[in-house]
KEBA-695046 format. One record per residue (C-alpha): residue number from 0; residue in one letter; y, x, z. Coordinates in steps of 0.5 Angstrom, whole numbers. Last residue first. Example, Ala and Ser with C-alpha at 12.3 -4.5 7.8 and 13.67 -1.06 7.14 Angstrom:
<tordos>
tordo pos=1&code=S&y=-2&x=27&z=14
tordo pos=0&code=A&y=-9&x=25&z=16
</tordos>
This chain:
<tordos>
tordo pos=269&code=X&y=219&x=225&z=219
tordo pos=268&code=X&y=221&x=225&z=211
tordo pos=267&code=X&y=229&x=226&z=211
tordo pos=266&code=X&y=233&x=224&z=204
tordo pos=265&code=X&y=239&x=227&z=203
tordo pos=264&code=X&y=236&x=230&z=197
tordo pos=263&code=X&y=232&x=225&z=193
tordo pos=262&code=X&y=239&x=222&z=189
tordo pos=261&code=X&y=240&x=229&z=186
tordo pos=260&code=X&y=233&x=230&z=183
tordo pos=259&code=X&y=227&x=232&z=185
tordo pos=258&code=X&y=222&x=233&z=179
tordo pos=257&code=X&y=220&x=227&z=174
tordo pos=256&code=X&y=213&x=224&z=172
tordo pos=255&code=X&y=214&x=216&z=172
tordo pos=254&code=X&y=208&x=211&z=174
tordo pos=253&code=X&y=208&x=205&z=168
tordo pos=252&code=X&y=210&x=199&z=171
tordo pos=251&code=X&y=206&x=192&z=172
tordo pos=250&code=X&y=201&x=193&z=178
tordo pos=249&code=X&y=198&x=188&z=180
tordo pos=248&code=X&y=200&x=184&z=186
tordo pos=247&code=X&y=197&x=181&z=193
tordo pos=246&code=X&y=198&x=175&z=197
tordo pos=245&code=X&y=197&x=173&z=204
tordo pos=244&code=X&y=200&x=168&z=209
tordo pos=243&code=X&y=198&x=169&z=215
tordo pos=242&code=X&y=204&x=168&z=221
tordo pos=241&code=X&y=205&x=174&z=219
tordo pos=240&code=X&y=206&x=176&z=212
tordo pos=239&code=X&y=202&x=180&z=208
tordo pos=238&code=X&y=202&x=183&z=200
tordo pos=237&code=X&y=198&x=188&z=197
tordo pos=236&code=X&y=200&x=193&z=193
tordo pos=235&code=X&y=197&x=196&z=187
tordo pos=234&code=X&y=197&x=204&z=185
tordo pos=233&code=X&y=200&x=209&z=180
tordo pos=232&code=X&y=200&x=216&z=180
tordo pos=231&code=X&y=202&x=222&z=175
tordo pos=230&code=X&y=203&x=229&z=177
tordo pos=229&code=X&y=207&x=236&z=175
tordo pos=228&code=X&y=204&x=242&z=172
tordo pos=227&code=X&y=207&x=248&z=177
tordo pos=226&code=X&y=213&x=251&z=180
tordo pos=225&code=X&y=214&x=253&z=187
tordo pos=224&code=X&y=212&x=249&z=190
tordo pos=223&code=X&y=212&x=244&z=185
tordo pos=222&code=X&y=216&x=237&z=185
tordo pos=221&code=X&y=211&x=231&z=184
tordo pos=220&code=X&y=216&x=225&z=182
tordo pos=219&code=X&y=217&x=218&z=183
tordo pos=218&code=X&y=209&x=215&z=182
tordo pos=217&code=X&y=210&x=208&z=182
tordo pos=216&code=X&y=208&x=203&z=188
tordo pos=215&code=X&y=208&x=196&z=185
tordo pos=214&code=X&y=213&x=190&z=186
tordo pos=213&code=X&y=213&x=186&z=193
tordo pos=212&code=X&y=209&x=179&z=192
tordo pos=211&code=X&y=213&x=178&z=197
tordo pos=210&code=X&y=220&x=178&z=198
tordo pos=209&code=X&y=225&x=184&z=196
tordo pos=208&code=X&y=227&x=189&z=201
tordo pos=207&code=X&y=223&x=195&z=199
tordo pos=206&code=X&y=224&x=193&z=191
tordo pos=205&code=X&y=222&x=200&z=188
tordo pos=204&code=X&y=217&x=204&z=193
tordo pos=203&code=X&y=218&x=211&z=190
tordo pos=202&code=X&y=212&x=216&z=191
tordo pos=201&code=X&y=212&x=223&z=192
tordo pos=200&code=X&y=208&x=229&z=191
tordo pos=199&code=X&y=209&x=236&z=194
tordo pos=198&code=X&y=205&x=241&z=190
tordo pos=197&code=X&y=203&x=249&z=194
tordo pos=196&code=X&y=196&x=247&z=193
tordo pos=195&code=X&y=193&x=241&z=189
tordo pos=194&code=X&y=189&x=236&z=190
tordo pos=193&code=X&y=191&x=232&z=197
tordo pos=192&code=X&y=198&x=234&z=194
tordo pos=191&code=X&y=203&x=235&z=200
tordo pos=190&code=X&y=207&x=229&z=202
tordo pos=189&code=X&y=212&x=223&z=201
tordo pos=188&code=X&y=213&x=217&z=202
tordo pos=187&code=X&y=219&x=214&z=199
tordo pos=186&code=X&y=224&x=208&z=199
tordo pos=185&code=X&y=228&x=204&z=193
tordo pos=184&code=X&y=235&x=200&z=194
tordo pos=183&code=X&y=239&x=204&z=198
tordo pos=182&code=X&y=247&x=202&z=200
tordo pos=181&code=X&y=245&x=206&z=207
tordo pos=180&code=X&y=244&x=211&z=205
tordo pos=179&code=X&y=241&x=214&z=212
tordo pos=178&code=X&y=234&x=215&z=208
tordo pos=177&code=X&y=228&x=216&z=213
tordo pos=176&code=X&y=221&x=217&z=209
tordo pos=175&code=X&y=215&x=215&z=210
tordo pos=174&code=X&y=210&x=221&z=211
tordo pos=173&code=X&y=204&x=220&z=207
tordo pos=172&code=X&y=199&x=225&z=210
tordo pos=171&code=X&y=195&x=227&z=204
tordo pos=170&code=X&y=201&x=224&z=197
tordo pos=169&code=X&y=196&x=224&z=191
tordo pos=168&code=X&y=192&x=227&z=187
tordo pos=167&code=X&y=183&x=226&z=187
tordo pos=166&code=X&y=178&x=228&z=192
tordo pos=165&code=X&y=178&x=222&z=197
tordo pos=164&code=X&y=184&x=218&z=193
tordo pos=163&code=X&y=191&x=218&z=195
tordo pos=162&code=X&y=196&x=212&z=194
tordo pos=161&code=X&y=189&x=209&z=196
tordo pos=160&code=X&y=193&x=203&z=198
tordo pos=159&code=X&y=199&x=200&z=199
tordo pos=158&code=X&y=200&x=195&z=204
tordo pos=157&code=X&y=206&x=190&z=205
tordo pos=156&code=X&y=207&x=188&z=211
tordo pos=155&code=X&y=212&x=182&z=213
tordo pos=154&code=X&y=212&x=181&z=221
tordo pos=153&code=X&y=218&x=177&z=224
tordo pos=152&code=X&y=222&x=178&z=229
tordo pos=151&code=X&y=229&x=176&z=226
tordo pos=150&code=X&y=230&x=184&z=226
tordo pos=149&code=X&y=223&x=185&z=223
tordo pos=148&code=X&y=224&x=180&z=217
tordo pos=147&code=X&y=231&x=184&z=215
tordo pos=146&code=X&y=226&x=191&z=215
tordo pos=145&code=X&y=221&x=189&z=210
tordo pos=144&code=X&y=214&x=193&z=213
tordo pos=143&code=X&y=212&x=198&z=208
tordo pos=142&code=X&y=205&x=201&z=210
tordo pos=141&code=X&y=202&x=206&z=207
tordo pos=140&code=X&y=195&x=210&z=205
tordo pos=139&code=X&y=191&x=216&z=204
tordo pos=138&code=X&y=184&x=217&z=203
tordo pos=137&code=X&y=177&x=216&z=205
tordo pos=136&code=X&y=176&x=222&z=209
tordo pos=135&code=X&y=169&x=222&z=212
tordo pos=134&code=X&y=166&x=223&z=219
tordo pos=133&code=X&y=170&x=219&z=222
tordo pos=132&code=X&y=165&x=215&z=224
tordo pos=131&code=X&y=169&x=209&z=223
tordo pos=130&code=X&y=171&x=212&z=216
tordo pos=129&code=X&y=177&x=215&z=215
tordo pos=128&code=X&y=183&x=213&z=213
tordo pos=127&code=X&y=190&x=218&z=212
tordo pos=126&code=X&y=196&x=214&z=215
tordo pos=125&code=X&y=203&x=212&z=212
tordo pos=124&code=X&y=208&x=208&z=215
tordo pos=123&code=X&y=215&x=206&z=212
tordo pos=122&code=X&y=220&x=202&z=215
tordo pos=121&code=X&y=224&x=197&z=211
tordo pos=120&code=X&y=230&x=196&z=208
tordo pos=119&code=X&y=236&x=200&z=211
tordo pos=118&code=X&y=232&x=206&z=211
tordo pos=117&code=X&y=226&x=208&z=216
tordo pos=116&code=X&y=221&x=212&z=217
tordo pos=115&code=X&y=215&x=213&z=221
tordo pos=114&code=X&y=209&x=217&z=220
tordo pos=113&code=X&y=201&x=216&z=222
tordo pos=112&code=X&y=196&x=221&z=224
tordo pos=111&code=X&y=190&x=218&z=223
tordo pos=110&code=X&y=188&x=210&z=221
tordo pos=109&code=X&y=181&x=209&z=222
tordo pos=108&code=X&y=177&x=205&z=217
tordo pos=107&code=X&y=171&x=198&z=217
tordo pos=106&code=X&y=176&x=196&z=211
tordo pos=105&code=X&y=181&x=202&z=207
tordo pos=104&code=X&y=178&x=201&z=201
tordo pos=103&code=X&y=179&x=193&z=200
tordo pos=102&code=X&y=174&x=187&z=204
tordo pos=101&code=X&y=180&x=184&z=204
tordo pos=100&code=X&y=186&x=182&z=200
tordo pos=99&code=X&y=193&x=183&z=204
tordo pos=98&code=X&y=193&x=187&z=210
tordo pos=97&code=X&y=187&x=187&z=213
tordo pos=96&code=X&y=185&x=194&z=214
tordo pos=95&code=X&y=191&x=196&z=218
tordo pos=94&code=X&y=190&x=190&z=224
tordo pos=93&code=X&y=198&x=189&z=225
tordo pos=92&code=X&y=201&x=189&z=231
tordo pos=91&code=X&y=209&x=188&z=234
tordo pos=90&code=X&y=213&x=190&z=240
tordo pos=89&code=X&y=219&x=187&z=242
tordo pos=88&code=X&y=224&x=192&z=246
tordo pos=87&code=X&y=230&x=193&z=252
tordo pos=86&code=X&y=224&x=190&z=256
tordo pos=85&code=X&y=221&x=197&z=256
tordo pos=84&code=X&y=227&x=199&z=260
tordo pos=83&code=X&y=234&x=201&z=258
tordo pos=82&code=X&y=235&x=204&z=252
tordo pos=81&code=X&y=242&x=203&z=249
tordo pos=80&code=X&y=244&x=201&z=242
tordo pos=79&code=X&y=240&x=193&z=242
tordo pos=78&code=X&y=234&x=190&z=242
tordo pos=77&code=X&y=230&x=195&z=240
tordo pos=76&code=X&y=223&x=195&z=235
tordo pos=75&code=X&y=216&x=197&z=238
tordo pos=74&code=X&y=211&x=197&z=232
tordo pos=73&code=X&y=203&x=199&z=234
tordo pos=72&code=X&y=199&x=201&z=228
tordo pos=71&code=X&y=191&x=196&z=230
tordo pos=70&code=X&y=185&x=200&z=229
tordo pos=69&code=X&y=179&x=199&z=225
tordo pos=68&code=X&y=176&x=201&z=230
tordo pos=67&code=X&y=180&x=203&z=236
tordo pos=66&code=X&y=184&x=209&z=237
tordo pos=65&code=X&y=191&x=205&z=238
tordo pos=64&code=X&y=196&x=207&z=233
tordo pos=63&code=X&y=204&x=208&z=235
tordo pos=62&code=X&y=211&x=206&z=232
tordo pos=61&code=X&y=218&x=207&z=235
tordo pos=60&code=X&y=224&x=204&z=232
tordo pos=59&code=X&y=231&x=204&z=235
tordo pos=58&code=X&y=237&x=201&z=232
tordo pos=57&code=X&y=243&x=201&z=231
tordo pos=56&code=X&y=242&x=198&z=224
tordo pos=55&code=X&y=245&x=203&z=219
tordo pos=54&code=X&y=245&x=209&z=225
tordo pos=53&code=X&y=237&x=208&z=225
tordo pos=52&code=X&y=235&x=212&z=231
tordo pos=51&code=X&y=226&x=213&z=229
tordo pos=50&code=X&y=221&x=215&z=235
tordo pos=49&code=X&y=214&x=216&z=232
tordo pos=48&code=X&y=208&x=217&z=238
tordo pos=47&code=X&y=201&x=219&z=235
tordo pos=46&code=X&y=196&x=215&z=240
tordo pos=45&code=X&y=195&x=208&z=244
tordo pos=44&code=X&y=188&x=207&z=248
tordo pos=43&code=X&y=185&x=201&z=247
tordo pos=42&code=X&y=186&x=195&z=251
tordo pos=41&code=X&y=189&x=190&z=245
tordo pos=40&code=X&y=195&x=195&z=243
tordo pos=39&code=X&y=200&x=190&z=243
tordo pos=38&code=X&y=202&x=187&z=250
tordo pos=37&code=X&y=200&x=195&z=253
tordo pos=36&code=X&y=205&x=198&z=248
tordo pos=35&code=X&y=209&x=202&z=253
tordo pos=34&code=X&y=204&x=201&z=259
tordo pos=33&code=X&y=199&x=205&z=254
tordo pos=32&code=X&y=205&x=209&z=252
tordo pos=31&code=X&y=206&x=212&z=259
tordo pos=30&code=X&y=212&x=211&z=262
tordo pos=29&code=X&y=220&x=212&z=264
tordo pos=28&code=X&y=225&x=208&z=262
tordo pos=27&code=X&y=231&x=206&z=266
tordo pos=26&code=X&y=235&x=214&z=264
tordo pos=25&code=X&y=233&x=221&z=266
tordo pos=24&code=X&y=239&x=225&z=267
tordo pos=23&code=X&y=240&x=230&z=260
tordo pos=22&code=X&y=246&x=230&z=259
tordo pos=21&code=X&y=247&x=226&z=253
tordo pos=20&code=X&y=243&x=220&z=256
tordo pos=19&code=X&y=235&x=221&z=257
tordo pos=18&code=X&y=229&x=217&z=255
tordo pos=17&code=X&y=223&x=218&z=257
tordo pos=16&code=X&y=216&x=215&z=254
tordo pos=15&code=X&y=210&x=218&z=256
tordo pos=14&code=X&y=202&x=220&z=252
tordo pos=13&code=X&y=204&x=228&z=253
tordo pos=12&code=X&y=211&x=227&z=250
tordo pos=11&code=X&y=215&x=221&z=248
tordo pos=10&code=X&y=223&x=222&z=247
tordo pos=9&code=X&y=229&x=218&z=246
tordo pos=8&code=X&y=235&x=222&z=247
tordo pos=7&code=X&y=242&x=217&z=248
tordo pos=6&code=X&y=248&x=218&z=247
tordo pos=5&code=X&y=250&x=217&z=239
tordo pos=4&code=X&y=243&x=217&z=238
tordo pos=3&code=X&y=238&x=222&z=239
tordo pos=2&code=X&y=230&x=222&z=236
tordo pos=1&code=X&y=223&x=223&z=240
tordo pos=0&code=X&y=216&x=226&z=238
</tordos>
């Protein structure tokens, strides 16, 4: 996984981070993942590497899991423009079961193959759960972390759970997806339907950027592949904010049901 900006590429293949200048000469950082995230990841192995350039902040993003249970989602956030060496970055760490009201759907779970997007709100990071024996899919999950408060070095999530159920519709896999508007003012998960073959379901995030207790999740649009009976979904968010301050919010807006419109075709799911 890597991404480029105006003159760098940072990349993170078969467990190690490099970064290279625009001709390809390898560049101060240069190591493992373990080592990368190694103040955050609390002795465990580190998995699934997402690398986002945000051309709004000029900065980097990087997000990872370590593999144990319940497993902690990994946050790297760049000081600057230009990637030195890890100490170009602070890290950050959230249990993924205890965001907000515990015990809830996602407890004693494993989060798998995460995405990370980025707008000029937040970050989105949507996992499918499993249990601890990684016998049986729990559902799908996403995590929105408030953008503003990480760039000052604070950890503000907000989790939104069950956007999928086990058997029931719902975005599986949810990438969270990178806007480069920077006058955006929602964000999305998208993903295929965990229901239906051949659909691609979307939630909307409506207020990424205001202050806990954030607004609920509403079901934006499911757009058919190629055309089929379009999905509803709502859900209620729940609120958590470092250092251990915790709320959560009903739902309060109805889920809308609409294709694809214009607004959501600059729009890059990772």
């Amino acid at each position: 996984m890597g991404d480029v900006s105006p003159t760098q590429v940072m990349v993170c293949l078969n467990g190690r981070f490099k970064v290279f200048d625009k001709s390809g000469i390898l560049g101060g950082l240069n190591v493992s993942s373990d080592t990368f995230f190694t103040s955050v990841r609390n002795g465990s192995g580190s998995s699934d590497p997402r690398i986002v350039w945000d051309r709004i902040s000029n900065r980097w993003f990087v997000s990872m899991l370590n593999v144990s249970t319940p497993n902690r989602i990994l946050i790297a956030v760049s000081s600057g423009a230009t990637v030195t060496s890890t100490s170009s970055f602070t890290f950050f760490q959230f249990q993924q079961d205890l965001v907000g009201t515990t015990p809830n759907s996602d407890t004693g779970g494993f989060a798998d193959y995460d995405s990370l997007g980025v707008d000029a709100n937040a970050l989105y990071i949507g996992c499918n759960i499993f249990n601890a024996a990684g016998t049986a899919f729990l559902g799908t999950s996403g995590w929105v972390i408030r953008k503003s408060d990480l760039l000052a070095n604070t950890l503000t999530v907000t989790a939104f759970r069950q956007m999928a159920a086990s058997g029931g519709s719902g975005p599986y896999a949810p990438r969270g997806v990178t806007n480069y508007d920077p006058a955006a003012t929602t964000g999305y998960f998208i993903g295929s339907d965990n229901a239906s073959f051949g659909r691609l379901t979307m939630r909307r995030i409506s207020t990424p950027a205001a202050h806990p207790p954030c607004p609920p999740i509403s079901a934006s649009s499911s757009t058919p592949l190629p055309t089929r009976q379009m999905s509803q979904h709502s859900g209620a968010p729940s609120t958590w904010t470092l250092p251990m301050t915790a709320a959560s919010t009903p739902a309060s807006t109805k889920p809308r049901n609409r294709r694809s419109d214009p607004l959501d075709r600059p729009l890059h799911p990772c």
